[in-house]
C-alpha positions in Angstrom: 48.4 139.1 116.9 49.7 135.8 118.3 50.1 134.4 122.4 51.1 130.9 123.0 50.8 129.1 126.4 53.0 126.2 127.0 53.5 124.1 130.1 56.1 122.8 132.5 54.4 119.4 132.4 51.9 117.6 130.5 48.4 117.8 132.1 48.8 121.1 133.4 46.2 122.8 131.6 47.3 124.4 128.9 44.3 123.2 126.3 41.5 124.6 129.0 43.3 127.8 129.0 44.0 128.3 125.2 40.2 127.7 125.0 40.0 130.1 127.8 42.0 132.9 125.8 40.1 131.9 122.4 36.1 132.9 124.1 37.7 135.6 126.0 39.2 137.2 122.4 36.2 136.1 120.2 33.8 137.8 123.0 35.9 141.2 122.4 34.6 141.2 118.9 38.0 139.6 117.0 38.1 136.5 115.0 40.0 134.3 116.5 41.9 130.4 116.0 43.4 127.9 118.1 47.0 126.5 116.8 49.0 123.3 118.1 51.4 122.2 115.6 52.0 118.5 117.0 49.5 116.9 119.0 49.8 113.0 120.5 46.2 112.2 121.7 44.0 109.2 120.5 41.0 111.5 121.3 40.6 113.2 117.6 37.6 114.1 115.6 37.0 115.6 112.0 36.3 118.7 110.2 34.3 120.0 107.9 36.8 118.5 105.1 36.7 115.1 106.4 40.1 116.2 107.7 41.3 114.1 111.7 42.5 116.3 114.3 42.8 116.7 118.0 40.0 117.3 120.0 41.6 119.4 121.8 41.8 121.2 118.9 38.0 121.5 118.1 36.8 122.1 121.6 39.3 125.3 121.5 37.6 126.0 117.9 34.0 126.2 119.6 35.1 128.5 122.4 36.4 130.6 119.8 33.1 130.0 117.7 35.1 129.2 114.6 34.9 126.0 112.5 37.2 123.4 113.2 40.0 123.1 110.9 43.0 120.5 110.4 45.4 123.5 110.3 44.8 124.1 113.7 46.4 120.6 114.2 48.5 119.9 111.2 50.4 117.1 113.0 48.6 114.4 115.0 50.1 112.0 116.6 48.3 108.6 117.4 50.1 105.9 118.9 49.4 102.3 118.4 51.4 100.7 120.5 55.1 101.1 122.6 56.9 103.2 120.9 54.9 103.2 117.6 52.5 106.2 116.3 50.2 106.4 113.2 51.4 110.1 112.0 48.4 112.1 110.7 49.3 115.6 108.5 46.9 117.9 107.9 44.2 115.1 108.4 45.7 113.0 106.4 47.7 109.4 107.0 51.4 109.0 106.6 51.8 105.8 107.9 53.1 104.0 111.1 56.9 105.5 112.8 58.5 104.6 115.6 59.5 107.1 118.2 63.7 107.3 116.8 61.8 107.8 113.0 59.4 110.5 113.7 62.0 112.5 115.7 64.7 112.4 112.7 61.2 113.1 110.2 59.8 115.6 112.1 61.8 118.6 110.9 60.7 117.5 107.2 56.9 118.6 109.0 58.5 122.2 109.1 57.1 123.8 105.9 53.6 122.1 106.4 53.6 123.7 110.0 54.5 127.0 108.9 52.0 127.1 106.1 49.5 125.9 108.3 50.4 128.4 110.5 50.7 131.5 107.7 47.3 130.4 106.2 45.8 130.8 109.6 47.5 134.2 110.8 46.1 135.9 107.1 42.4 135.0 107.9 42.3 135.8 111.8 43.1 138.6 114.0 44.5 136.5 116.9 45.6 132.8 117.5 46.6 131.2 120.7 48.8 128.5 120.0 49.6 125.5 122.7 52.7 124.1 123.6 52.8 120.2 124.2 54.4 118.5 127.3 57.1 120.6 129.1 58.8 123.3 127.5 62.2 122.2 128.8 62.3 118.6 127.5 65.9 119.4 126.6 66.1 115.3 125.3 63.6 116.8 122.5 64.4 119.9 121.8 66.7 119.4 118.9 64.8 119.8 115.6 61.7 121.0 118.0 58.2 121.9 116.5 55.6 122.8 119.4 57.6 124.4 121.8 60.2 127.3 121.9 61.2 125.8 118.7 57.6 126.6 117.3 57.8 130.0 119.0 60.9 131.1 117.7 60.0 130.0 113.9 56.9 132.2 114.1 58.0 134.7 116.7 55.3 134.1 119.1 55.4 135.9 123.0 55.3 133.0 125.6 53.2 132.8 128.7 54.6 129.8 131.3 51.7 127.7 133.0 52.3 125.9 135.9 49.4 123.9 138.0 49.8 124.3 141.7 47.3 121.7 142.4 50.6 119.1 141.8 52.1 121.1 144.0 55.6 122.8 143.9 54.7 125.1 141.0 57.6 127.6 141.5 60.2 125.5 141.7 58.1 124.2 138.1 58.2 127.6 136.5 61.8 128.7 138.2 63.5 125.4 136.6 62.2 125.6 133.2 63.3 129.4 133.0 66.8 127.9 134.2 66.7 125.5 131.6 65.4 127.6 128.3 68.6 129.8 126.2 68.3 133.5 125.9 66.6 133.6 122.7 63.8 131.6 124.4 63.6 133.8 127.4 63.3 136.6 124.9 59.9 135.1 123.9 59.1 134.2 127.6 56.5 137.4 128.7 55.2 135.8 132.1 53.5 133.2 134.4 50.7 131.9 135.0 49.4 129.7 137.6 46.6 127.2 137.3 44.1 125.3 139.3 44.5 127.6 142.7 42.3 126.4 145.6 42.4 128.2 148.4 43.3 131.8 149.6 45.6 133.8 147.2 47.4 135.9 150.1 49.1 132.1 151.0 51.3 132.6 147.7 53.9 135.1 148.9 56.1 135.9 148.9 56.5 133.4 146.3 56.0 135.7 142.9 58.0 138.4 144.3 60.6 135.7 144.8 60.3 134.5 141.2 60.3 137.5 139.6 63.7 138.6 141.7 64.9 135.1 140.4 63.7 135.3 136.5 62.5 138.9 135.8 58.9 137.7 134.4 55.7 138.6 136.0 53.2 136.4 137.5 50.2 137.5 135.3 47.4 135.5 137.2 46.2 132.5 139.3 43.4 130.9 137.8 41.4 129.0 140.2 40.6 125.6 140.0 37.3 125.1 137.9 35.1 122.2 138.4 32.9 121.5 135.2 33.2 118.8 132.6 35.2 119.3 129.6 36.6 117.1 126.4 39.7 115.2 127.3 42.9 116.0 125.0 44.7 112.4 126.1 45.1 109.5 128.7 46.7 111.9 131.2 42.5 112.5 132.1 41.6 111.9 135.6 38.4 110.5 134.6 40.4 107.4 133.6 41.7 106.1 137.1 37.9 106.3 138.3 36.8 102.9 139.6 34.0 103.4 141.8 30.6 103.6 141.1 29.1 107.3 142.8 25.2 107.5 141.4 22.4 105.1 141.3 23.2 104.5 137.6 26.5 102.4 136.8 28.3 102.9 133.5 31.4 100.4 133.1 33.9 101.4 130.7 36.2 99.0 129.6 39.9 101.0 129.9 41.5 99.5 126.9 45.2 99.6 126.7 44.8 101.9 123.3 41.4 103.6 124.2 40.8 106.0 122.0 38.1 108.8 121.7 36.7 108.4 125.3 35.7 111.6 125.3 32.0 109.7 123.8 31.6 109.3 127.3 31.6 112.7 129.2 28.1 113.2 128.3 27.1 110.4 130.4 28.3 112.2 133.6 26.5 115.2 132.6 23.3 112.8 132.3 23.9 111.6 136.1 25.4 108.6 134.8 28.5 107.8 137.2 30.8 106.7 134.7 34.2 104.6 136.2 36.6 102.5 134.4 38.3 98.9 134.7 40.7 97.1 133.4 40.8 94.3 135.2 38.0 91.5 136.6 38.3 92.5 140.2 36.6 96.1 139.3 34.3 94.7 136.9 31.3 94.9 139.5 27.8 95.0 138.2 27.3 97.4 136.3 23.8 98.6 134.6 25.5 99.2 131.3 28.6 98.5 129.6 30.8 100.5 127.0 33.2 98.8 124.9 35.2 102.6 123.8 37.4 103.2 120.8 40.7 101.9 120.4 44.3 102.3 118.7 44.7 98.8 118.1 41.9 96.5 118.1 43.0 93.6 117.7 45.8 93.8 120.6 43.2 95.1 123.0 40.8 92.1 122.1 43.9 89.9 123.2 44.2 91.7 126.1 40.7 91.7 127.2 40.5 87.9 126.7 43.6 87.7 129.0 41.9 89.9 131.5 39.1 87.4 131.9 37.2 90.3 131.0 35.4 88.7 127.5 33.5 86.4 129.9 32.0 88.9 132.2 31.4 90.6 129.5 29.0 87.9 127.6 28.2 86.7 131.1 26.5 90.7 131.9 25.0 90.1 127.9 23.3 86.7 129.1 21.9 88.5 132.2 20.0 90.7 129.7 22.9 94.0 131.3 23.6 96.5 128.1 26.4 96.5 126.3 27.2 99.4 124.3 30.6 99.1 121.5 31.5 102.2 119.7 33.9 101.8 116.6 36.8 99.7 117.9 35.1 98.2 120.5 32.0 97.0 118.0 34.3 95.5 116.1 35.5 93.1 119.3 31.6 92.1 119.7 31.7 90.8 116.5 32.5 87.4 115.3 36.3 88.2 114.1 38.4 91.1 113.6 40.7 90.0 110.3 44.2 92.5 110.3 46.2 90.5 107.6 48.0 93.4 106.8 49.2 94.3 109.8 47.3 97.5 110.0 47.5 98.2 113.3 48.1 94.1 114.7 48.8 91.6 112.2 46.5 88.8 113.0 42.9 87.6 113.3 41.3 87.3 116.2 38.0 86.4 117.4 35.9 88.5 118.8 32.8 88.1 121.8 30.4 87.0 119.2 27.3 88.8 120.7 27.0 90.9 117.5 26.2 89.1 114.0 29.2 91.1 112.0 32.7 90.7 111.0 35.3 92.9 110.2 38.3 93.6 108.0 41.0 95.9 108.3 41.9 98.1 105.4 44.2 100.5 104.6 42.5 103.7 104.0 40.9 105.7 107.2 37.1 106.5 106.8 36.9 110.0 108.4 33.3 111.6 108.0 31.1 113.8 110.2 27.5 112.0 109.8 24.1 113.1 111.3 20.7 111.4 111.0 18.1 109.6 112.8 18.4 106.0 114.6 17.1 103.1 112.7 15.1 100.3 114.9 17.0 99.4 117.9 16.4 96.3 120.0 16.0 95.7 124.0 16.3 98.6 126.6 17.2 100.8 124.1 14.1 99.9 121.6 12.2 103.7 122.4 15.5 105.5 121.6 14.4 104.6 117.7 13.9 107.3 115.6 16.0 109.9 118.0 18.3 112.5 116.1 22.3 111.7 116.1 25.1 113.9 115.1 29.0 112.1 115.0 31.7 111.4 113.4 33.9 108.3 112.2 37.5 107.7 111.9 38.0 103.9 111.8 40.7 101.5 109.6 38.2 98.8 109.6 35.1 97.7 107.6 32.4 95.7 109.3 29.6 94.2 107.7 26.9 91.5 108.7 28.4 88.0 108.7 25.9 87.8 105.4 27.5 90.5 103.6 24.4 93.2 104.1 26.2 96.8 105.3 25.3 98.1 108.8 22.6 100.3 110.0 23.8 103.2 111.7 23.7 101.3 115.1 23.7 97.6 115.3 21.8 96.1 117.9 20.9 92.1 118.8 19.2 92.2 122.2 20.6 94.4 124.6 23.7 94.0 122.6 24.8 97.6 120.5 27.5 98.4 118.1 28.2 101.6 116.4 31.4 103.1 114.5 30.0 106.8 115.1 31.9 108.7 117.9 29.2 111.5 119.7 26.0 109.6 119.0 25.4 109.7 122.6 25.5 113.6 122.8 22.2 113.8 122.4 20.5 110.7 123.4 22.6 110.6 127.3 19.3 111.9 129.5 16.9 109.7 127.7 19.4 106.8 128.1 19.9 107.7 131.7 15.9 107.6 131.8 15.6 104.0 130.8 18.4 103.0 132.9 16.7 104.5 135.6 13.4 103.3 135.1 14.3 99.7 134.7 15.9 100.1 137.9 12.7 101.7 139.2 14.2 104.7 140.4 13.6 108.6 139.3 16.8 109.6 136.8 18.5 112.5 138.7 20.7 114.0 135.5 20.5 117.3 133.8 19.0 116.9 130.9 20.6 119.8 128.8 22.5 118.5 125.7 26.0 117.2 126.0 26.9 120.3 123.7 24.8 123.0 125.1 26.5 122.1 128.9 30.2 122.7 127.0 28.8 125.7 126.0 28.4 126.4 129.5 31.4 125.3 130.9 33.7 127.2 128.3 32.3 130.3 129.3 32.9 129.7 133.0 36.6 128.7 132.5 36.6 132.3 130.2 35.3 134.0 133.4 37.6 132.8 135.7 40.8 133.7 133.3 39.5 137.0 132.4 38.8 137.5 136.6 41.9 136.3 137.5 45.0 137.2 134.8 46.2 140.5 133.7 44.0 140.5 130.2 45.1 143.8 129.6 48.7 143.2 130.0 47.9 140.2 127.9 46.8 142.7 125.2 49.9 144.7 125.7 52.4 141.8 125.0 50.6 140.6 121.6 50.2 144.1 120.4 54.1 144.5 121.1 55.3 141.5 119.7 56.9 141.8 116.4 
């Protein structure tokens, strides 16, 4: 059995809810798997085969307590800069397209898709795939692979999600039913509306209107759910956050090409209030600074130097004020960053210095899930040697000390920290919030669960609220009917 959810607009939730529909199926005893055939994000982690996908992807993978697997993403999408995207298929790298090249290449990705696919439908009883974007992008429908096009090649039934909380959600859901051809509102099986706040009863007699108008049901209204998830892509909220809200204030650096920022969500968890600036004037003073990921490392380190925001940066270092780099943005607090080949920026460009290492950019992708223990760190962060890690790492470059010696699994000189492995705060965010907060002299107010445990959490409340809130049963009735 198959469902697939797509959207009338990007951000409206359709990733939260395919998790949603993956625990609620897995919790009725079937084996279940997520499925988006293209994905654009920059937030993308690894499988078990050293294989990049979405995030996305391998958050919906946990709800549905499966392993995460590069054929639940066999197209990934990363761009690098305007109109340019690194195209990853089935983990693996095809090299740099622009937008007009990966439109005309894209069907080529057909066969790859639908064997993902196949592969996937043979060795579980259900998967919920997720559309991308709006579903009526009529400018991109021709030669269409994650959409109605995606539905018709693999005959999937189509729920509609539309968020209310942008407001105008019928007029959403009515105009993309106007705009889709009859084989597609074949698929079509209903609506569903997301992020409700308020009293239900204040809806009418808007379904009854859009079913007179369309003849699809409005299956449920899923209210809006407040806990903290993985981030698919920029469209995150958490990214136009600029003011500090807790005793405890984490800058990060937003980085034209940030990538992977999802490092950071267990910080808010940990009572850290995380914000992010990309400019001097919201710099502030923060008690620790994050240098995150990034697309394109060496046209972000231009940028940042243009920003002003290099100096304030070793300015906070001189004033003894943390400064954390993962992948990316270690490789800026390094002497240089060398891309001769034009991997991602032609050029070399020299970084912040406040970390003894250079790097080079090569052209095969390290991806690796790693685990271990921390070697000897320096600074605030000295009692945090010795604690447990689990990550990953998907990087272009290779960094070494400026003397040639490899790096330790996090580089530190001072207060000064560099690491290329994505997660390795999971489990170290309370005890980091503790020595923030005792250096300020002040009690650390965070829950100290683990980063992964409180996702647990929070998948099975977003679960709850779709399974209290949309028709499951007619849900069953539409896979079960499907051909």
């Amino acid at each position: 059995m198959k469902i697939m959810l797509q959207g009338t607009m990007s951000g409206v939730g359709k990733s939260l809810l395919t998790a949603a529909f993956c625990r609620i199926f897995a919790r009725d005893g079937y084996k279940v798997a997520p499925f988006k055939s293209q994905n654009m994000a920059l937030n993308s982690g690894v499988d078990n085969l050293g294989r990049e996908m979405g995030r996305a992807q391998i958050m919906q993978a946990k709800a549905a307590f499966a392993e995460p697997d590069a054929r639940m993403n066999p197209v990934l999408l990363k761009p690098t800069g305007t109109m340019t995207s690194q195209v990853m298929v089935m983990g693996e790298d095809r090299g740099l397209m622009s937008a007009a090249k990966y439109h005309a290449y894209k069907k080529e990705l057909i066969p790859q898709v639908l064997s993902a696919f196949n592969s996937l439908e043979s060795e579980y009883d259900i998967i919920v795939i997720e559309g991308a974007g709006s579903c009526s992008e009529i400018n991109l429908k021709e030669n269409d692979i994650v959409n109605m096009g995606l539905a018709r090649l693999v005959s999937s039934p189509v729920l509609l999600v539309g968020d209310i909380d942008r407001g105008g959600v019928f007029a959403q859901l009515l105009g993309c039913v106007e705009w889709m051809e009859e084989e597609e509102k074949q698929l079509l099986k209903g609506f569903i509306i997301n992020r409700f706040r308020g009293d239900i009863s204040l809806l009418s007699p808007g379904p009854e209107m859009l079913k007179e108008r369309t003849g699809y049901p409005l299956l449920g209204v899923v209210p809006f759910v407040n806990e903290p998830f993985d981030d698919e892509d920029s469209m995150s909220e958490r990214l136009t956050k600029k003011a500090a809200e807790g005793p405890i204030d984490a800058l990060v650096i937003r980085l034209p090409m940030i990538s992977n920022f999802t490092d950071f969500n267990c910080l808010e968890s940990a009572g850290m209030s995380v914000r992010y600036a990309d400019r001097a004037l919201d710099f502030g003073r923060p008690d620790i600074i994050f240098i995150p990921g990034t697309k394109n490392t060496v046209g972000d380190l231009i940028w940042l130097k243009k920003r002003g925001l290099d100096r304030l940066i070793a300015d906070a270092a001189d004033e003894g004020i943390s400064v954390f780099g993962i992948c990316g943005g270690m490789q800026m607090l390094g002497h240089y960053v060398d891309d001769e080949d034009g991997v991602e920026q032609t050029g070399k460009e020299k970084g912040l210095g406040l970390l003894d290492i250079v790097t080079r950019m090569g052209t095969k992708k390290q991806m690796t899930n790693v685990k271990g223990r921390l070697g000897e760190l320096t600074g605030v962060l000295a009692p945090l040697t010795g604690e447990s890690y689990e990550g990953y790492e998907i990087h272009m470059g290779i960094s070494a000390f400026s003397d040639g010696n490899p790096l330790s699994d996090v580089v530190s000189c001072g207060n000064v920290y560099g690491t290329y492995i994505h997660g390795i705060l999971d489990l170290m965010a309370p005890k980091l919030a503790a020595l923030l907060s005792e250096r300020k002299g002040i009690k650390a107010e965070g829950d100290d669960t683990p980063w992964n445990m409180r996702l647990e959490k929070s998948l099975d409340a977003i679960a709850d609220a779709v399974r209290a809130n949309v028709d499951m049963e007619r849900v069953y009735d539409i896979m079960s009917s499907a051909k």
